[in-house]
Backbone as a chain_set.jsonl record, in Angstrom:
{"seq": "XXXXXXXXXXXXXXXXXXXXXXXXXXXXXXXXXXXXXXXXXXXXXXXXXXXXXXXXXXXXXXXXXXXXXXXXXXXXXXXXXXXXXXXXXXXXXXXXXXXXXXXXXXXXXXXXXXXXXXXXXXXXXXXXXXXXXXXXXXXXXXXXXXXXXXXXXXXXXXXXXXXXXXXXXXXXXXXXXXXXXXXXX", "coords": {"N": [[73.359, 141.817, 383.106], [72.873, 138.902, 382.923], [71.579, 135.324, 381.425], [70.082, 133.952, 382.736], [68.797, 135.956, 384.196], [67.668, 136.889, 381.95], [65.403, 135.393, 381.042], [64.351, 135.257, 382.98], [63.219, 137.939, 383.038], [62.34, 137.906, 380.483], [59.983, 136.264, 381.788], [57.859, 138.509, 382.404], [56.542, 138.896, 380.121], [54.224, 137.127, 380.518], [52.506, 138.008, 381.928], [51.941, 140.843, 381.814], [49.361, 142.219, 379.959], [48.054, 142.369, 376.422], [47.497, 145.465, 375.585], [46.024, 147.034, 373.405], [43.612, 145.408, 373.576], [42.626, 145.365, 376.267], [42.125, 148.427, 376.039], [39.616, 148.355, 374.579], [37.886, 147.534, 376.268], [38.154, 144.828, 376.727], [37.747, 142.551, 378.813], [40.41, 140.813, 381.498], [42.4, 140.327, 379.051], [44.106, 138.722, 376.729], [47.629, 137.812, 377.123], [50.817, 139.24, 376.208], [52.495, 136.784, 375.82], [51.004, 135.55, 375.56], [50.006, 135.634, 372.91], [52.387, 135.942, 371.575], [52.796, 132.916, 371.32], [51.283, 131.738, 369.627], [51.467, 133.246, 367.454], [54.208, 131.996, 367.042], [53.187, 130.006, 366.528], [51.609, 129.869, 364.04], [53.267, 131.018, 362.344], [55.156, 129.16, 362.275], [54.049, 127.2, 360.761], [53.115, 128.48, 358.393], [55.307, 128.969, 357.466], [56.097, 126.257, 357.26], [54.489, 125.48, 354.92], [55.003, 127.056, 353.015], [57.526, 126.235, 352.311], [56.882, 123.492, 351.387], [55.802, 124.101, 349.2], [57.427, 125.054, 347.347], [58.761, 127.192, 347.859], [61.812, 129.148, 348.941], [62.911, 129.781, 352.01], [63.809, 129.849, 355.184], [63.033, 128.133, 357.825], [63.49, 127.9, 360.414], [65.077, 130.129, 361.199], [62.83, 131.974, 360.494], [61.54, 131.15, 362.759], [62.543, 132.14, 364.922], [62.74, 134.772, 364.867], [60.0, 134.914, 364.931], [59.545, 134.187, 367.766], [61.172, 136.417, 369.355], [60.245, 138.527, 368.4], [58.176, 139.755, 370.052], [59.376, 140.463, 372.16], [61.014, 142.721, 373.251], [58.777, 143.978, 374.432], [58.875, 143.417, 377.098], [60.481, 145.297, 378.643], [59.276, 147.921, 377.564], [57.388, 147.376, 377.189], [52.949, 146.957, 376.428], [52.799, 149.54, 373.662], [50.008, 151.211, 373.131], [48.337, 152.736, 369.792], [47.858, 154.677, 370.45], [49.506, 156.114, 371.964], [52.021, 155.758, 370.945], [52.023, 157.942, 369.758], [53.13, 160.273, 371.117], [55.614, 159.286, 372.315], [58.507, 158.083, 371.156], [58.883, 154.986, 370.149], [60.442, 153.427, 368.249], [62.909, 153.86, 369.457], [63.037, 153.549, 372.084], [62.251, 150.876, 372.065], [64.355, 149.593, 370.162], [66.82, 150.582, 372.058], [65.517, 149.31, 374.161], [65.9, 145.988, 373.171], [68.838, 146.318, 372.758], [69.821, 146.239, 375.054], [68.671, 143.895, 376.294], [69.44, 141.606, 374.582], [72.182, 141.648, 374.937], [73.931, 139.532, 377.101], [73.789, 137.299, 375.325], [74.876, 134.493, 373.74], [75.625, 135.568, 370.858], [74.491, 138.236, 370.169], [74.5, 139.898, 368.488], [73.27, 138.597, 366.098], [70.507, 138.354, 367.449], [69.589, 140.741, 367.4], [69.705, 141.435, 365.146], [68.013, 139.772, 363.724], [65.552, 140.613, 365.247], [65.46, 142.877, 364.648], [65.06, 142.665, 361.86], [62.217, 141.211, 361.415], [60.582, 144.01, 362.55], [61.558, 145.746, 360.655], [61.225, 144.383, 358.157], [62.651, 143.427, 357.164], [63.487, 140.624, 355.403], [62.397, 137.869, 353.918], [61.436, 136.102, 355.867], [60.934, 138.013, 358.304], [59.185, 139.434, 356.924], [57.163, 137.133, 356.537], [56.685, 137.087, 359.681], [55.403, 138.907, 360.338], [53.441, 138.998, 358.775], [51.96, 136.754, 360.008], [52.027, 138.087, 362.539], [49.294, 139.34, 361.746], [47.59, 137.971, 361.411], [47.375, 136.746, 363.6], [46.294, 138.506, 365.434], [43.948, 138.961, 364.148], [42.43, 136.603, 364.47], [42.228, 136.114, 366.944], [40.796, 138.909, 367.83], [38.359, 138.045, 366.106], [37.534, 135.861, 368.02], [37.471, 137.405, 370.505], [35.1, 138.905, 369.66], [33.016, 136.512, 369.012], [32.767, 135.732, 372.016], [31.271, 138.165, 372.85], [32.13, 140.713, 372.651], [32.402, 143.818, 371.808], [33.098, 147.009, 369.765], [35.606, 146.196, 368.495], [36.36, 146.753, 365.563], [38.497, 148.844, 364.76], [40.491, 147.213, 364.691], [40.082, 145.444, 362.655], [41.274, 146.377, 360.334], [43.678, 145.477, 359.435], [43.368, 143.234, 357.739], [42.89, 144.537, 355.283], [46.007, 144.867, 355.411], [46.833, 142.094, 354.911], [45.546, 141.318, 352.683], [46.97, 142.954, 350.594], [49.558, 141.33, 351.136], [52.641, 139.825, 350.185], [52.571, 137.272, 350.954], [49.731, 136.719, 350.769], [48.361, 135.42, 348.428], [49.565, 132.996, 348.496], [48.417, 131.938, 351.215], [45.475, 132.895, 350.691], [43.04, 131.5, 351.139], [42.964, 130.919, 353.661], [43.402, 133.602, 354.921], [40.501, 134.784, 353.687], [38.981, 133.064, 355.019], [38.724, 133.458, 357.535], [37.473, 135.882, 356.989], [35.388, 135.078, 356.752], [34.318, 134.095, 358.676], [34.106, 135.509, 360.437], [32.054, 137.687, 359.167], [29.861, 136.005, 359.517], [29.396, 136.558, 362.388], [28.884, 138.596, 362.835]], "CA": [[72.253, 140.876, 382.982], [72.814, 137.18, 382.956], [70.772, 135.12, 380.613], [68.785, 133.613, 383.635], [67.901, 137.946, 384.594], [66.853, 137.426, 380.762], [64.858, 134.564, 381.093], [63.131, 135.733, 384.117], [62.62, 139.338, 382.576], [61.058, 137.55, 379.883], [58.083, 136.181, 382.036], [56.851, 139.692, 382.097], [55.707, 138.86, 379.304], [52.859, 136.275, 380.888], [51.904, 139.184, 382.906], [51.714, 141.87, 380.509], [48.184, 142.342, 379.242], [47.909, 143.154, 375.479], [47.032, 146.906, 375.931], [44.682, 147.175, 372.241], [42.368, 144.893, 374.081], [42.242, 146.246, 377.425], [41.467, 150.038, 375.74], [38.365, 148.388, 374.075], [36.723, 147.123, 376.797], [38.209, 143.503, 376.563], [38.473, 141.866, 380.45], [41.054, 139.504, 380.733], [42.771, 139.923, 377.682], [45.504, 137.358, 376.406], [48.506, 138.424, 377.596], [51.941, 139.177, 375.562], [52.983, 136.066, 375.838], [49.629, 134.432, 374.697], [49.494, 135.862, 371.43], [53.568, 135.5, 371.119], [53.019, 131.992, 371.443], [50.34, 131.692, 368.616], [52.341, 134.074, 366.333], [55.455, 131.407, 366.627], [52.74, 128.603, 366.26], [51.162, 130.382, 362.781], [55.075, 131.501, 361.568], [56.0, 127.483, 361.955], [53.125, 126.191, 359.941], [52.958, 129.187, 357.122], [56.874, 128.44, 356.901], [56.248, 124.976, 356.403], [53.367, 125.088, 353.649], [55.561, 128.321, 351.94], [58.519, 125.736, 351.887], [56.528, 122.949, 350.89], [54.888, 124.85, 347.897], [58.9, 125.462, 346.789], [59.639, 128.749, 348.222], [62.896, 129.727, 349.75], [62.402, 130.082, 352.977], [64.267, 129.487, 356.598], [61.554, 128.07, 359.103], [64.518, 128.011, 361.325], [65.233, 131.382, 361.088], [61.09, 132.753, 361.121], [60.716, 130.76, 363.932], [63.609, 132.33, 365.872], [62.065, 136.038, 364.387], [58.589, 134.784, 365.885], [59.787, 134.339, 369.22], [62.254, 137.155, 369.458], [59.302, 139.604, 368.124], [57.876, 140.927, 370.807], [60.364, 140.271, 373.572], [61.446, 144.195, 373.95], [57.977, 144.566, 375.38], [58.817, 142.904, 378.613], [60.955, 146.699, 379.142], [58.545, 148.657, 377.009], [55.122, 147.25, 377.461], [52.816, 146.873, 374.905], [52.52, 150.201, 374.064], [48.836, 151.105, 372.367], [48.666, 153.112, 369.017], [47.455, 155.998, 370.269], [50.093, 156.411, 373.283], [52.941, 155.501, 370.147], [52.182, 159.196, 368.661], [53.226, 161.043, 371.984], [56.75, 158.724, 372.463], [59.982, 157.956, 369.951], [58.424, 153.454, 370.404], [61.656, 152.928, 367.679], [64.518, 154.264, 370.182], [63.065, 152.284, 372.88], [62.492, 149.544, 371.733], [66.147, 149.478, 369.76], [67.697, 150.324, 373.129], [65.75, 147.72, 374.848], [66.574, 145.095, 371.989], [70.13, 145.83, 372.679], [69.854, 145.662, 376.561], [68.208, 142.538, 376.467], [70.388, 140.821, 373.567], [73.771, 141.489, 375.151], [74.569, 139.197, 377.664], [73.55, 135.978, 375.207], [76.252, 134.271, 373.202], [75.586, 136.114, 369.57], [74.031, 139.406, 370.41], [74.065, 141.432, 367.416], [72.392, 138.438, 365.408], [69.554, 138.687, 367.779], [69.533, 142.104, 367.541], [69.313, 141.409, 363.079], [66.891, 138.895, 363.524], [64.653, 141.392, 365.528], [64.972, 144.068, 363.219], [63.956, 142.019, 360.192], [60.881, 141.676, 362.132], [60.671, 145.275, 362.809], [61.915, 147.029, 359.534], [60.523, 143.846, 357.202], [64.097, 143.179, 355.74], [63.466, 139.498, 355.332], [61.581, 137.439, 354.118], [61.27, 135.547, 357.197], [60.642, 138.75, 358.822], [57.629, 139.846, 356.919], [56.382, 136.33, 357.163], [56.148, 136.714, 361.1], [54.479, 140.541, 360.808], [51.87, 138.419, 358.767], [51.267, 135.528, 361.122], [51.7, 138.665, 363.729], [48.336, 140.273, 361.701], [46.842, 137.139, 361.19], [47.203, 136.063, 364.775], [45.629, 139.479, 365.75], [43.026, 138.965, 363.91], [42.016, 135.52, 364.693], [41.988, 136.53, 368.914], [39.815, 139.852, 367.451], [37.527, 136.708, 366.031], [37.496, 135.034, 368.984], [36.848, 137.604, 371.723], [33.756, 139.318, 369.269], [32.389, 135.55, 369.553], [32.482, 136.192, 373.158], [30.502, 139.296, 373.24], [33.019, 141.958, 372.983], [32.622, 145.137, 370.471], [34.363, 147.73, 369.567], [36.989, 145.271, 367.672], [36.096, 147.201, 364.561], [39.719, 149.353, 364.177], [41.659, 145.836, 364.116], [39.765, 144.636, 361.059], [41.357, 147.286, 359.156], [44.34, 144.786, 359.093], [43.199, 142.639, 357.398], [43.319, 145.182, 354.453], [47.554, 144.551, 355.112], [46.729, 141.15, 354.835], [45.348, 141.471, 351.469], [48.22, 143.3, 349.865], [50.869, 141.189, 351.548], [53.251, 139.32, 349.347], [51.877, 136.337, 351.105], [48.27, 136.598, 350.55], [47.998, 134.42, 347.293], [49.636, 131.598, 348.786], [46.869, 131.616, 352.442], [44.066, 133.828, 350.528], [42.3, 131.08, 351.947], [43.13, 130.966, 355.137], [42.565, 134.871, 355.116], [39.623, 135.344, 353.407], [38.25, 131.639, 355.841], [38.666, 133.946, 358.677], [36.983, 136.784, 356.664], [34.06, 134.719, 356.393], [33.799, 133.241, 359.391], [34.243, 137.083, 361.181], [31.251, 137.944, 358.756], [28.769, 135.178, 360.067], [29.396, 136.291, 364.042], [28.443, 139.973, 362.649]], "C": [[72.808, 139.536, 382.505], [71.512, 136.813, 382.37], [69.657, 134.131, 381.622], [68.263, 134.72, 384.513], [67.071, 137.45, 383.324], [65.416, 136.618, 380.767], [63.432, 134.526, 382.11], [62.227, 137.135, 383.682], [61.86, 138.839, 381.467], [59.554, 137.072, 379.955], [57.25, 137.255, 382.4], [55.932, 139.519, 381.428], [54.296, 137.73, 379.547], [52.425, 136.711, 381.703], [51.401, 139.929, 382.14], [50.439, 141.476, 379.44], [48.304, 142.912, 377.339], [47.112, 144.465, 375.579], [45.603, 147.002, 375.323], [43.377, 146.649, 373.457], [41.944, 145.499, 375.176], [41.395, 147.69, 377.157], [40.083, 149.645, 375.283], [37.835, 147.649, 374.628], [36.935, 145.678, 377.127], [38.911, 143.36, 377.842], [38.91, 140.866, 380.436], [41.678, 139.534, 379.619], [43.994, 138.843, 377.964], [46.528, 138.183, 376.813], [49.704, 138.455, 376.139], [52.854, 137.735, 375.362], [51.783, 134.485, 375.232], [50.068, 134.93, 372.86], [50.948, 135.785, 370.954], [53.413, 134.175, 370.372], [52.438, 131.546, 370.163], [51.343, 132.139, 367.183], [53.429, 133.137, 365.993], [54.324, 130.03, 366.022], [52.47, 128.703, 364.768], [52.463, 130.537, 361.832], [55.379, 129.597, 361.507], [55.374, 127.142, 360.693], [52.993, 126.793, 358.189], [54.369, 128.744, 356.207], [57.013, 127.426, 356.486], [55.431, 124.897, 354.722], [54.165, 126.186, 352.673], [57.014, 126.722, 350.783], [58.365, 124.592, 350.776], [55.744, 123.43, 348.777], [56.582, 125.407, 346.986], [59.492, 126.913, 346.97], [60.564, 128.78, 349.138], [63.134, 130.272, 350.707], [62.985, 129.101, 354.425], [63.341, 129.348, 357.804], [62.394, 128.533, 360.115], [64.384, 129.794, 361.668], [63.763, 132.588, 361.256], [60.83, 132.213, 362.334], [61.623, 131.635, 365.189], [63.152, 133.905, 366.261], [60.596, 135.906, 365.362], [58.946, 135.223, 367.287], [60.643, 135.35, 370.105], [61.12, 138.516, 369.729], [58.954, 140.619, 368.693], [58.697, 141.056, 371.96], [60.579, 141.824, 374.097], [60.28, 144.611, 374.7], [57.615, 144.33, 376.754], [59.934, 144.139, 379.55], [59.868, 147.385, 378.365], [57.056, 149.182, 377.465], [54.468, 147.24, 376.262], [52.232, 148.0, 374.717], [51.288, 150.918, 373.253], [49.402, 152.311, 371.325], [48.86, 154.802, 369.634], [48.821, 157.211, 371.508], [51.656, 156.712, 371.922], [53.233, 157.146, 369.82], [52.965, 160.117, 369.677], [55.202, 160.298, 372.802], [57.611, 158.466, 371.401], [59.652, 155.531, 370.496], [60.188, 153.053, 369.761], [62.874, 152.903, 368.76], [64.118, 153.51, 370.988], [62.771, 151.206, 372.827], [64.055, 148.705, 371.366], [67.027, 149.163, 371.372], [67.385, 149.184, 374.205], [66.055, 146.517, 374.394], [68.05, 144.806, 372.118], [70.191, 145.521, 374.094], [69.808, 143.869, 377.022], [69.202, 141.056, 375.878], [72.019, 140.62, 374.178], [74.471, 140.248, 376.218], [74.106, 137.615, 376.875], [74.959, 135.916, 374.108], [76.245, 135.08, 371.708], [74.414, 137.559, 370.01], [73.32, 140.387, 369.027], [73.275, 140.222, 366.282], [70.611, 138.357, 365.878], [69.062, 139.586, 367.352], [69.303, 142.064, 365.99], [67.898, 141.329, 363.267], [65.386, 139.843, 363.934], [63.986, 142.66, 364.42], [64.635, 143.433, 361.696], [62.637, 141.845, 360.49], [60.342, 143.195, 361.647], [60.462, 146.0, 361.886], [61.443, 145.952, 358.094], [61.91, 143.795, 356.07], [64.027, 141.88, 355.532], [62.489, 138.443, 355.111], [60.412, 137.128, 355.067], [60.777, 136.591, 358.18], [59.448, 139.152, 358.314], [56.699, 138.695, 356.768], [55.773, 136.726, 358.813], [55.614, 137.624, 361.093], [53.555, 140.136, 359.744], [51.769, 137.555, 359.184], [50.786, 136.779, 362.763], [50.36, 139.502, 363.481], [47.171, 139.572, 362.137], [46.111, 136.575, 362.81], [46.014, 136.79, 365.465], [44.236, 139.841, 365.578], [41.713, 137.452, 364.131], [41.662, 135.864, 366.162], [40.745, 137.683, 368.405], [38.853, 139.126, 367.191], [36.871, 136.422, 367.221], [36.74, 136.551, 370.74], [35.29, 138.162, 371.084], [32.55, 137.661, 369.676], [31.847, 135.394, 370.756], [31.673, 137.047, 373.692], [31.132, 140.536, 373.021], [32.912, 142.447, 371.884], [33.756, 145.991, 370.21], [35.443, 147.731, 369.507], [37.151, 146.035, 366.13], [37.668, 147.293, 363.835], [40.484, 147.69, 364.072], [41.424, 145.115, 363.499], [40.606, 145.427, 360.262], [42.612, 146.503, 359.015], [44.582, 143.757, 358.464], [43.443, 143.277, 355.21], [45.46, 144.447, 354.222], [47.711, 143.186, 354.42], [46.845, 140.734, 353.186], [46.662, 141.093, 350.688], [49.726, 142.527, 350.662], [51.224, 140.368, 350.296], [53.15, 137.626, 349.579], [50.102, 135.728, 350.999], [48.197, 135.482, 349.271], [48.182, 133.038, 347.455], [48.741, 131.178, 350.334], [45.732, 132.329, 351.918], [43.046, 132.459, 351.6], [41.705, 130.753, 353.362], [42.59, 132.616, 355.952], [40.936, 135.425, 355.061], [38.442, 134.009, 354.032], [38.072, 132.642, 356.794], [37.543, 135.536, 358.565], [35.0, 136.377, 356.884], [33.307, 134.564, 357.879], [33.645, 134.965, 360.911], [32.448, 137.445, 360.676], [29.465, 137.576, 359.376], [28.474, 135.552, 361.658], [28.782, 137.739, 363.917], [26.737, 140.101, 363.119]], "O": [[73.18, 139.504, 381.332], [70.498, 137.491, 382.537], [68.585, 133.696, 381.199], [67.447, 134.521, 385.413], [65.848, 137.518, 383.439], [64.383, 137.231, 380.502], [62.276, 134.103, 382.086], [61.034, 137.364, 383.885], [60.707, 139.26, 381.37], [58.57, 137.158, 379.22], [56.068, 137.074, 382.691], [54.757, 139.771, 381.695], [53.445, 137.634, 378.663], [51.814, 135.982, 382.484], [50.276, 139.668, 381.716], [50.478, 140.726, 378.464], [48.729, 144.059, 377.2], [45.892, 144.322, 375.661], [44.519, 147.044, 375.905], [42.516, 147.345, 373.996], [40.915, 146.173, 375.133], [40.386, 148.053, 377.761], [39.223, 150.494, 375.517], [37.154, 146.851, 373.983], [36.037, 145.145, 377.779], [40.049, 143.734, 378.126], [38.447, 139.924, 379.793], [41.481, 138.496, 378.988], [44.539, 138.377, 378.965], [46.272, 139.386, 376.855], [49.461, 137.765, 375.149], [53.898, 137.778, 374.711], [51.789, 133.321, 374.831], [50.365, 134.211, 371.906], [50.968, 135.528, 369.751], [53.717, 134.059, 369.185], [53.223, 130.865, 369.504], [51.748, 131.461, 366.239], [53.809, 133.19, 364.823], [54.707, 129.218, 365.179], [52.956, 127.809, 364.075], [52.498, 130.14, 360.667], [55.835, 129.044, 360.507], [56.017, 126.837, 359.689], [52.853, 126.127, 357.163], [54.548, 128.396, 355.04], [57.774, 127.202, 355.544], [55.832, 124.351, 353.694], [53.878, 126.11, 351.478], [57.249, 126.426, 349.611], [59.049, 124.458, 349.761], [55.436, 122.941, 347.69], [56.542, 126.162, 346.014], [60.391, 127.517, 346.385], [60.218, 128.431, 350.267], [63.63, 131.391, 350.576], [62.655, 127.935, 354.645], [62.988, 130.244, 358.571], [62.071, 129.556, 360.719], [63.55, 130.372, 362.366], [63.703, 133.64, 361.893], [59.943, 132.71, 363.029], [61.187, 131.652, 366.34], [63.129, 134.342, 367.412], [60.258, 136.659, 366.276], [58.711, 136.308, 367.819], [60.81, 135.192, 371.315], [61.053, 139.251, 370.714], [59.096, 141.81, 368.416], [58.472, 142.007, 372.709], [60.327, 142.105, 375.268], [60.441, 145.472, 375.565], [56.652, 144.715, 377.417], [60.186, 144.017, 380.748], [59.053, 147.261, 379.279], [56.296, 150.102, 377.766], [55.038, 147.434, 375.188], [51.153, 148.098, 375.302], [51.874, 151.418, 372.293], [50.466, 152.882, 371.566], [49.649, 155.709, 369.367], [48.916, 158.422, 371.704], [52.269, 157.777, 371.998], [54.369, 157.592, 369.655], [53.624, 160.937, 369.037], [55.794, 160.912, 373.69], [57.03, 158.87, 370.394], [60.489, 155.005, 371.23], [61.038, 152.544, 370.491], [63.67, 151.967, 368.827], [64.726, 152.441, 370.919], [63.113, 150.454, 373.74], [64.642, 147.766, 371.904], [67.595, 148.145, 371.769], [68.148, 148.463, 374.848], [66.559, 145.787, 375.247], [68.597, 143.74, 371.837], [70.667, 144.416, 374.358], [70.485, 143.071, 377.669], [69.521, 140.001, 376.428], [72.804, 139.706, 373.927], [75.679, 140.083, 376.044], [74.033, 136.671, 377.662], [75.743, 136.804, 373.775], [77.439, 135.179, 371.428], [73.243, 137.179, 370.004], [72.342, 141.083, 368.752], [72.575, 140.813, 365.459], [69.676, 138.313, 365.078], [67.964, 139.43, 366.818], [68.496, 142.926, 365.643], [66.976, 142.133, 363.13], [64.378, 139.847, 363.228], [62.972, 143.068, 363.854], [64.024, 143.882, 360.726], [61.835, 142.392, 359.733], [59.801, 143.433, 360.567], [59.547, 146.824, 361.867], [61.294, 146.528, 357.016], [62.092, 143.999, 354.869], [65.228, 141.716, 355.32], [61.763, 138.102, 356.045], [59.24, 137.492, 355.17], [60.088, 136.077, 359.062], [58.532, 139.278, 359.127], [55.498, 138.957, 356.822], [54.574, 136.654, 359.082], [54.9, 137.6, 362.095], [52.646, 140.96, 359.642], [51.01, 137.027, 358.371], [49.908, 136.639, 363.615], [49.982, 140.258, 364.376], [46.204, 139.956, 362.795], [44.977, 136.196, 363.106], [45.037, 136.218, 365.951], [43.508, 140.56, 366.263], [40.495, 137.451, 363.951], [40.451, 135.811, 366.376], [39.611, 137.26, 368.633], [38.006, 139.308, 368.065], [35.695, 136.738, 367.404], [35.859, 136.422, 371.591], [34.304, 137.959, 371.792], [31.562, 137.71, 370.408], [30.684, 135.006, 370.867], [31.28, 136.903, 374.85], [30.441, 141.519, 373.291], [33.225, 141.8, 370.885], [34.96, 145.792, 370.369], [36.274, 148.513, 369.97], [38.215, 145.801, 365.556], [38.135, 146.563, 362.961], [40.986, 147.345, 363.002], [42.089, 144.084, 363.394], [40.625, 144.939, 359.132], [42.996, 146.955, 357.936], [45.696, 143.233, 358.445], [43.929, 142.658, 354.264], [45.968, 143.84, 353.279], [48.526, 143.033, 353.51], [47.741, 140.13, 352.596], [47.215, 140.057, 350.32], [50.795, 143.134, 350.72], [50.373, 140.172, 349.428], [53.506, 136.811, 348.728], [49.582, 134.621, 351.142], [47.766, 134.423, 349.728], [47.521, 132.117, 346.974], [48.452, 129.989, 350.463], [44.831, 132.438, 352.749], [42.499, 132.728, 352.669], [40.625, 130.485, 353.888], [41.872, 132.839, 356.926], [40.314, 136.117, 355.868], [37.284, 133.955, 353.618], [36.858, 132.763, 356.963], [37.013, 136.129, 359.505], [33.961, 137.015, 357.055], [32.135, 134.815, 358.162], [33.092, 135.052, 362.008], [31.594, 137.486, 361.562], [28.461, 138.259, 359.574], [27.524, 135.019, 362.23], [28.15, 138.124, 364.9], [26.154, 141.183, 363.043]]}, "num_chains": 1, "name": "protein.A"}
């Protein structure tokens, strides 16, 4: 694989339906590459206001994590929870992570950067798996506005939200979206 195979195998991902939505009824959903895009936009801005507020913190480096994130699901797919219990998601993902990663010039820090994502070794990494709840939950927002039910199970993330180690510095931003979820009820 040549990094213009990778490049191309990555616009899967503006094909590739988010699954969740599809199972509950949602036509049209955003694709893998919609809600990527969001997730790197939310990871820039949290990274800036973390940095700004004096915390220690590589935007560089979350933003690289953002965009890296979901990439294995352009071999995978995105694959829903309930499908997860009946497959090994870790091994393939890993092995597509390394497939994908090898033919660029630094490989195995891709291949970090992902798994700090993944396994939440990094700051920067559990920043982007809360911009990736936040994001989730903002589109969940957005299609109920629309008309669409049976969004229920992907409030319960918002719970993560809570208890993250970032919540104190966006409660507002969380518990804005809490509100504004509340009012469309």
């Amino acid at each position: 694989m040549s990094l213009i195979d990778l490049f191309i195998e990555a616009g899967n991902l503006k094909r590739l339906p988010r699954t969740g939505w599809l199972l509950r009824g949602v036509s049209n959903p955003e694709s893998i590459a919609d809600h990527s895009y969001r997730v790197a936009l939310i990871t820039l801005f949290l990274a800036d206001e973390l940095k700004a507020k004096g915390v220690e913190i590589n935007v560089e480096r979350a933003l690289k994590i953002a965009l890296l994130h979901d990439l294995v699901e352009a071999r995978v797919t995105d694959i829903p929870l309930t499908a997860q219990y009946y497959l090994d998601k870790d091994k393939a993902e890993k092995k597509a992570a390394m497939e994908l990663f090898i033919k660029t010039s630094n490989p195995r820090e891709y291949f970090r950067l992902w798994r700090e994502y993944e396994e939440g070794l990094s700051l920067e990494g559990r920043l982007v798996k809360f911009a990736d709840k936040l994001e989730m939950l903002i589109q969940a927002l957005e299609y109920e506005r629309a008309g669409f039910a049976n969004l229920e199970e992907f409030w319960k993330a918002m719970d993560s939200l809570r208890e993250s180690e970032f919540y104190e510095h966006f409660r507002e931003i969380v518990e804005g979206l809490f509100e504004m979820r509340e009012k469309v009820k």
